[in-house]
N, C-alpha and C positions, 0 to 999 in steps of 0.2 A: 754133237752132244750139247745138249742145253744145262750151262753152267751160270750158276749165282755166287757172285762176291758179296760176303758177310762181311761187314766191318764195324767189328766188337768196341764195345767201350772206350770211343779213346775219348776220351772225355777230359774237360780240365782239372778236376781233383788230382789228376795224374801228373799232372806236368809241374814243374818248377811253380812254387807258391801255391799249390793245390793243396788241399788235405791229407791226400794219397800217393806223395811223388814216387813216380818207378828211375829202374836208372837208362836213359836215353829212350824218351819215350818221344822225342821229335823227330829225331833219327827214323824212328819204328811210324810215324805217322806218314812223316815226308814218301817213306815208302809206303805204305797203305795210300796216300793219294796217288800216288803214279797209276796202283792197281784203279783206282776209284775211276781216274779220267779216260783210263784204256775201255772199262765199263761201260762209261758217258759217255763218249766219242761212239764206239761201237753199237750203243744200244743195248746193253748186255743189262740183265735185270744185276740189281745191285739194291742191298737192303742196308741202313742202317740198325744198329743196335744199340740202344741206350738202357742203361740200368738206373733205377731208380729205386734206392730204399725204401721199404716199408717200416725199418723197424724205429721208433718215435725218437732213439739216442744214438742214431746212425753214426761214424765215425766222418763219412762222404757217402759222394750221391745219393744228398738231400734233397727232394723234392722241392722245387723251386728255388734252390741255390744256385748261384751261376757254377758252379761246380760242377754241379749235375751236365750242366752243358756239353753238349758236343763240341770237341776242339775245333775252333776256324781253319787248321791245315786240312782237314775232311769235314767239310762244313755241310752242314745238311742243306741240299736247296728245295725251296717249295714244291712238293708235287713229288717228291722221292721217296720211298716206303718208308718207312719208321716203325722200329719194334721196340717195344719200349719190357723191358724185363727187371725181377725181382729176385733171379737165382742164377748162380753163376752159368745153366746151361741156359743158352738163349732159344731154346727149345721149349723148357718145361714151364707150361700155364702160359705160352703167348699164342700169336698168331702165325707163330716162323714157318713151321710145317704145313700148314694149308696153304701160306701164299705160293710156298716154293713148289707143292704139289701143283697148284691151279695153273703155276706159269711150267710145268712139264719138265722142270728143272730133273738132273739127272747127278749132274758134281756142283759142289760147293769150292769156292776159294777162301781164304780165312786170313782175316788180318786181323789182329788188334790187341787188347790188352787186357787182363793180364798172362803170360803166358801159362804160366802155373795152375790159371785158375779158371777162369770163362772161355778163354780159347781153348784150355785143355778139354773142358767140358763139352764145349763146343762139338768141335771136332769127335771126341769118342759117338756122342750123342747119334751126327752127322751120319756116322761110318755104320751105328746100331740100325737107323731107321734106311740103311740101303744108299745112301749117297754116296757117290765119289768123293774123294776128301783131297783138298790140295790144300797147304797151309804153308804163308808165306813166312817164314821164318825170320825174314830182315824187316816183315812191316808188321811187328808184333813186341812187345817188352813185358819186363818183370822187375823185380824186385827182390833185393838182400833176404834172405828169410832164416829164423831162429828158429835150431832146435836144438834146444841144452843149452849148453853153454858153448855151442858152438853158431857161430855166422856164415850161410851158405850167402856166396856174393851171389846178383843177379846172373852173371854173365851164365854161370854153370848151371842156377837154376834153370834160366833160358835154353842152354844146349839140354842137360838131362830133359826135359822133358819134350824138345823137341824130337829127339831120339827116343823117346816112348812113343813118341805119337809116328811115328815113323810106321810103329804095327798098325796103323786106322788108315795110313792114309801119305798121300806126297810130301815131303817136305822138300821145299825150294828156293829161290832165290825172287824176287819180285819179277827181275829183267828174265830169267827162265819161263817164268809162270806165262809173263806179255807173251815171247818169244812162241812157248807152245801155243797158245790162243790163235796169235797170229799165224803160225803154220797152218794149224786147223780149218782156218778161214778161209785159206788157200783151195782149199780141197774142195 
């Protein structure tokens, strides 16, 4: 099966000193590059995804702020796809769905951030347009989120909606994800 690793937004606005800190979003990177080099090593097509605001009093991922940046632990290297997006699906108005169709791609693997938000998007999208959907659960994070007067911590926002996405699609562990690949290779 011809599989592509998406790896979403992890961008610096995200991390410690960012604009947008999530909670243990190195943690959630360090695993997204494990996925990244299993990728690279093997040859396996692998996209990144960067978002970049359009709107002119963006909060983060400001166009040409180092913020906007791709985090150095999945560092973009020259010559590796880049999709550059403005909505939390990293589908809608890019180039994601024609390169994945052109390379025969069949399942998607999914790492990144935020989980609540672009990865959730992601993913449902993923699962609409016919893809297989594997989503890495340890190489993805989120963030505290308010409604009312009450504070949902990350950790739970992170599990509920990994467990939503569970109807679209795999939810795994990174070293599961390697493991199955690697079996399949076998074959």
């Amino acid at each position: 099966m011809k599989t592509a690793l998406l790896v979403i937004d992890i961008q610096n606005d995200y991390f410690p000193g960012g604009k947008h800190p999530l909670v243990n979003p190195l943690e959630a990177a360090q695993k997204a590059y494990e996925l990244l080099q299993c990728f690279r090593e093997h040859g396996g097509h692998h996209v990144h995804v960067q978002h970049i605001s359009l709107k002119p009093d963006a909060a983060f991922f400001v166009k040409g702020d180092r913020g906007s940046d791709i985090h150095d632990v999945v560092a973009h290297f020259e010559g590796e796809p880049i999709v550059y997006k403005h909505y939390p699906n990293s589908f809608r108005e890019t180039k994601l769905l024609e390169m994945l169709k052109e390379w025969g791609v069949e399942r998607v693997v999914i790492a990144g951030m935020m989980t609540h938000m672009c990865v959730d998007a992601t993913a449902r999208a993923a699962a609409d347009f016919g893809f297989q959907v594997m989503i890495a659960g340890d190489a993805c994070a989120t963030r505290d989120l308010e409604y009312g007067d009450t504070t949902i911590p990350a950790d739970l926002v992170h599990k509920s909606f990994l467990s939503a996405l569970k109807s679209y699609g795999r939810v795994m562990k990174t070293e599961e994800i390697i493991a199955l690949l690697a079996a399949e290779s076998m074959k």
